[in-house]
DRENMI-974798 format. One record per atom (N, C-alpha, C): x, y, z; residue in one letter; atom name. Coordinates in steps of 0.05 Angstrom, whole numbers, plus 5000, padded with zeros to 4 digits. Layout:
BEGIN
X / Y / Z / code / site
X / Y / Z / A / CA
...
***
This chain:
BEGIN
X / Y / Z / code / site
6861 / 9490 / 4562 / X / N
6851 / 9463 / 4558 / X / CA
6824 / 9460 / 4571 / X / C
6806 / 9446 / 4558 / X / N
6775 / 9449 / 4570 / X / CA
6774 / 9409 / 4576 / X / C
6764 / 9410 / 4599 / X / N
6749 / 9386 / 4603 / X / CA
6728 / 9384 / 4596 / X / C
6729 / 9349 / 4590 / X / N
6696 / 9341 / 4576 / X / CA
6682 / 9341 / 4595 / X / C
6659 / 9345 / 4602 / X / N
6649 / 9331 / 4621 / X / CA
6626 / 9323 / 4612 / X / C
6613 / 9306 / 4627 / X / N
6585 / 9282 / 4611 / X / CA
6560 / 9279 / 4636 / X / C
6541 / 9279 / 4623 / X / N
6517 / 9273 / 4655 / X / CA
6515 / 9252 / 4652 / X / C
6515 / 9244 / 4683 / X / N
6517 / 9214 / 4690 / X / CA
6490 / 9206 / 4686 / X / C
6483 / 9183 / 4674 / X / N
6451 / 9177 / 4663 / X / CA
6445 / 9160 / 4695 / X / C
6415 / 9162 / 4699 / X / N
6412 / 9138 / 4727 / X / CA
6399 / 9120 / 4710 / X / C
6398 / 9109 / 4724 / X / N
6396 / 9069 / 4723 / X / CA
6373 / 9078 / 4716 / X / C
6349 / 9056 / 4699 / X / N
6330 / 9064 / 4683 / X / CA
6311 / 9049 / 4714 / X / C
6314 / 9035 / 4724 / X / N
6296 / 9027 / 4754 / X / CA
6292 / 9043 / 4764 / X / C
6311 / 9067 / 4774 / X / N
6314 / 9088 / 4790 / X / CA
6299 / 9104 / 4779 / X / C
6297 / 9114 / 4758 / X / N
6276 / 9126 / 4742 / X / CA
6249 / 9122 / 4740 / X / C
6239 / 9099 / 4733 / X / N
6218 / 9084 / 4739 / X / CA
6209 / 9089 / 4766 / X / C
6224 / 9079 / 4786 / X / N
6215 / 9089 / 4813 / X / CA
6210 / 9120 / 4823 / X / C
6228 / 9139 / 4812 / X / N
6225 / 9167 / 4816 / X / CA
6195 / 9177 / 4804 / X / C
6197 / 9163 / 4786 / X / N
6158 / 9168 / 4760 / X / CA
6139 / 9159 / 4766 / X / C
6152 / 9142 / 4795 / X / N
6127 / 9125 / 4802 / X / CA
6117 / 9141 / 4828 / X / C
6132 / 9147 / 4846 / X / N
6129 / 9159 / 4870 / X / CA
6110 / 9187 / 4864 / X / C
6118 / 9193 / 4833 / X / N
6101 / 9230 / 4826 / X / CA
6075 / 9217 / 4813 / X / C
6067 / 9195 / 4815 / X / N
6041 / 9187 / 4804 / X / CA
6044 / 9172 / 4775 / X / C
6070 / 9174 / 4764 / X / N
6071 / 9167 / 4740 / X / CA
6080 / 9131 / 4733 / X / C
6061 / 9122 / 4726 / X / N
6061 / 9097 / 4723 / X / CA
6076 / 9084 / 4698 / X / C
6105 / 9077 / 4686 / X / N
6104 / 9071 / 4660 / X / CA
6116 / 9043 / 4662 / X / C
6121 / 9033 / 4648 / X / N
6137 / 9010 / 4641 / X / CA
6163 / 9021 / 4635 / X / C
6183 / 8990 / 4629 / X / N
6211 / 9007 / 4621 / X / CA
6213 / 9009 / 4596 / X / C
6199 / 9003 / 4575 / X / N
6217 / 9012 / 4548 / X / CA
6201 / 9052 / 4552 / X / C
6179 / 9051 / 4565 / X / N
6167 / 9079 / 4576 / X / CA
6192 / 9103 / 4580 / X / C
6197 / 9093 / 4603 / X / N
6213 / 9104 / 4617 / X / CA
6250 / 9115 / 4603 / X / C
6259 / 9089 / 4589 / X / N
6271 / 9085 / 4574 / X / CA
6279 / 9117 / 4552 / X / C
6256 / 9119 / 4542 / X / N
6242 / 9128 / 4530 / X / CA
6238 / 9163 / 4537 / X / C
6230 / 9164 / 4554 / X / N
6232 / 9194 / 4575 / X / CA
6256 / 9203 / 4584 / X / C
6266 / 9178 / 4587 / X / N
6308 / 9189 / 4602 / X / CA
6316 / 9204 / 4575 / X / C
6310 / 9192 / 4545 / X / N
6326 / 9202 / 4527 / X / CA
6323 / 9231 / 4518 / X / C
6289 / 9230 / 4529 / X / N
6277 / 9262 / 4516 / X / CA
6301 / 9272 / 4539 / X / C
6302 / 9265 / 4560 / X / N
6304 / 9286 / 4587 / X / CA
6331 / 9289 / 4587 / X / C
6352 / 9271 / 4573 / X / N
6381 / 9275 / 4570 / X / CA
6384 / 9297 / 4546 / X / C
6368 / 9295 / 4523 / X / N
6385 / 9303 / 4497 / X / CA
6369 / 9341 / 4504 / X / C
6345 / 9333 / 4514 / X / N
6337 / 9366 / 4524 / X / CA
6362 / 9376 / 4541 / X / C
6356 / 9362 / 4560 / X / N
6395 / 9377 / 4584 / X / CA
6412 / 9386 / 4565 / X / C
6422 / 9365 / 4549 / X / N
6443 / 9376 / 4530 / X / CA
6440 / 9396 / 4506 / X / C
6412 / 9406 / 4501 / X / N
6406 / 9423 / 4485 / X / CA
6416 / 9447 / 4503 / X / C
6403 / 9452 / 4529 / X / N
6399 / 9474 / 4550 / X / CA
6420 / 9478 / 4553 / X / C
6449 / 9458 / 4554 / X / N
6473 / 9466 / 4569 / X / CA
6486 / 9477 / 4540 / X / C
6475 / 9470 / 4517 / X / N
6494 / 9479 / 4503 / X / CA
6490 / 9506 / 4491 / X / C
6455 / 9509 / 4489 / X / N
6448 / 9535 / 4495 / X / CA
6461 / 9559 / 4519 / X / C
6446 / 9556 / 4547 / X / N
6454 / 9570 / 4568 / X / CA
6494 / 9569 / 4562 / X / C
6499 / 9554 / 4558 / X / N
6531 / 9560 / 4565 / X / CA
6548 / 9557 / 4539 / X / C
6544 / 9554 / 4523 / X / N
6562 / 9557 / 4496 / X / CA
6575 / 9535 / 4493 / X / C
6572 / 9511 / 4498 / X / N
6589 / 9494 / 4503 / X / CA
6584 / 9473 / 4484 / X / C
6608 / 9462 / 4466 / X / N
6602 / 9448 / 4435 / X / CA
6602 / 9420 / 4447 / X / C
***
C-alpha cells in the first residue's frame, strides 16, 4: 500500500515576503503566479527523480 503524500503550499504572504527579502519585489497575483510555476516544476522533478504517478 503506497501513501499519498502532497506538498504543503505556503501562504502566498509568506512568499511575497521570502521574494522580497532576495530583492524580489512582486505583487500578489505576481507571486501567486510563481508559487504555481514552483509547485507544478516540484511535481514534475518528484515524478521524474522518483517514479512516482
Amino acid at each position: 500500500m503506497q501513501e499519498e503524500k502532497g506538498i504543503t503550499k505556503i501562504p502566498i504572504e509568506e512568499a511575497m515576503e521570502l521574494l522580497r527579502r532576495e530583492g524580489i519585489d512582486v505583487d500578489r497575483e505576481e507571486a501567486e503566479r510563481i508559487m504555481d510555476f514552483l509547485y507544478n516544476l516540484t511535481m514534475i522533478v518528484i515524478r521524474e527523480c522518483f517514479d512516482v504517478e
